[in-house]
TIMAR-332614 format. One record per residue (C-alpha): residue in one letter; x, y, z. Coordinates in steps of 0.2 Angstrom, whole numbers, plus 2048, in hexadecimal, padded with zeros to 3 digits. Layout:
<nodes>
AXYZ...
</nodes>
This chain:
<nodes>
X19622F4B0X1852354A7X18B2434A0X199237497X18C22D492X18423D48AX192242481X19623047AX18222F476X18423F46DX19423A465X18B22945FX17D233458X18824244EX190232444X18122A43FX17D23A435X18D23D42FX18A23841CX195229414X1A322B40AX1A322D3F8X1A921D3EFX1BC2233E8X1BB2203D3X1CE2213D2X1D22153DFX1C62093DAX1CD20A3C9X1E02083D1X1DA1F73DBX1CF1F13CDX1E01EC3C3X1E31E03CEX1D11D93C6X1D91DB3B3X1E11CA3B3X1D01C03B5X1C11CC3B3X1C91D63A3X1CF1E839FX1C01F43A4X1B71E53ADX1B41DB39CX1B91CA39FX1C11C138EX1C31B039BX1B51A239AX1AB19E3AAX1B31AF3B2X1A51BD3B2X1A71CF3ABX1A41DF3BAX1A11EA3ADX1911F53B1X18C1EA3BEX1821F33CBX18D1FB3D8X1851F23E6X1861E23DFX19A1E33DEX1991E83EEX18F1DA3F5X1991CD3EDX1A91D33F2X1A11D2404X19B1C2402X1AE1BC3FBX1B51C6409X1AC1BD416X1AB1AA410X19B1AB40DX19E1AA3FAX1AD19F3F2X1B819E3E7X1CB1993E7X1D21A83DDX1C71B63E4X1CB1B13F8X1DC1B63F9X1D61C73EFX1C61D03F9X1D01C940AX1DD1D8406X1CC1E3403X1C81EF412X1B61F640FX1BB208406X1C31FD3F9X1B21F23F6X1AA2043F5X1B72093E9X1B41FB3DDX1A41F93DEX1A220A3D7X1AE20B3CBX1A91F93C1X1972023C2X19E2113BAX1A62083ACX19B20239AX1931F339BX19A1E638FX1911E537EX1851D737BX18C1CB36BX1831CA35CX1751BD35DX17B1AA355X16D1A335AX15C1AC35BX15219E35EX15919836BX1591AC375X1461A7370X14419937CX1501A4389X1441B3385X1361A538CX13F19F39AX1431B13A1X1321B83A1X12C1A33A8X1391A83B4X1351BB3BAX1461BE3B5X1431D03B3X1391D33C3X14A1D23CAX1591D63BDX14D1E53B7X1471E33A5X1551E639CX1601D93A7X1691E83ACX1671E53BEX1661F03CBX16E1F23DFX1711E43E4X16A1D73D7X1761D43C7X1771DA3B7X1751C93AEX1721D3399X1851D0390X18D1C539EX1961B7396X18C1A8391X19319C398X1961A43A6X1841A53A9X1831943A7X18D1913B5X18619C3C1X1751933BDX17B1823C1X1841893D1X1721913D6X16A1803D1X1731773DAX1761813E8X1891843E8X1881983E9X18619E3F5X1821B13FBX1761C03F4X1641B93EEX1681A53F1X1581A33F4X14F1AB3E8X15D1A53DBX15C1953DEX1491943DEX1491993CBX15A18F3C7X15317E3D0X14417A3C3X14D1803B3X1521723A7X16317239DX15C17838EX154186398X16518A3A1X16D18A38EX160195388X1601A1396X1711A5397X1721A6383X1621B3384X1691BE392X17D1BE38CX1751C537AX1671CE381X1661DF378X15B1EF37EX14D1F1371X14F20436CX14120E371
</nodes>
């Protein structure tokens, strides 16, 4: 019997180096059309309150397709979808809405009101999180060229404690204080944030 118990030792230890498998482009590309109809051709949403993947961070995807998959997150239209999803397609998509061009910030309407967004962020340590260029980075969102009004939503959501998952509570400690017109503000700042050139 112990030298079973060796072997399956042994056995336990030669997978736990084995390295993980590469995330699968194509295949995430394949499974992603079933994303077009709401999130948009190459992860750029054209639908109001539905958010663009585009050039999120790969583990980001991933953890929200987790956090669908298991309840944890939800929402009506995305249950019956990440409940088809094994965990090499999570993989698969994750990297393949990383790999893809972010959507491109819209020309500034109003550039007084990104002012008072300009405020809130850095009164909110947005960037100590979302990197300074909003870009994200793991597992925390990329929030620059998202759709305004999606924003908006996701702050009220946080605010009000509705969402649910990844960074709730550090979410919701920065949404909870922020007034309407910071809410407003914010989300018009960061869906037309532009990199300064260097």
């Amino acid at each position: 019997m112990r030298p079973l118990s060796l072997l399956v030792g042994l056995c336990g230890t030669a997978l736990s180096v084995v390295p993980a498998l590469a995330a699968d482009l194509a295949a995430g590309k394949e499974k992603a059309e079933m994303c077009v109809a709401c999130h948009g051709e190459n992860g750029i949403s054209q639908t109001e309150n539905i958010p663009s993947l585009a050039g999120q961070p790969d583990q980001f995807i991933q953890w929200q397709l987790v956090f669908f998959r298991s309840g944890t997150r939800k929402n009506e239209q995305m249950q019956p979808i990440v409940e088809q999803l094994g965990n090499d397609d999570i993989r698969n998509l994750g990297a393949y809405f990383a790999s893809l061009d972010p959507p491109k910030s819209p020309g500034d309407d109003n550039p007084d009101l990104s002012q008072k967004g300009a405020q809130a962020a850095v009164g909110r340590r947005c960037a100590s999180c979302h990197t300074d260029t909003y870009a994200g980075s793991k597992a925390v969102a990329r929030v620059a060229g998202q759709r305004e009004e999606y924003l908006v939503k996701a702050l009220h959501d946080y605010k009000s404690s509705v969402r649910s998952g990844g960074g709730m509570a550090a979410m919701a400690e920065v949404a909870f204080p922020l007034s309407e017109e910071e809410i407003t503000a914010l989300s018009h700042y960061l869906a037309h944030f532009k990199q300064s050139s260097p």
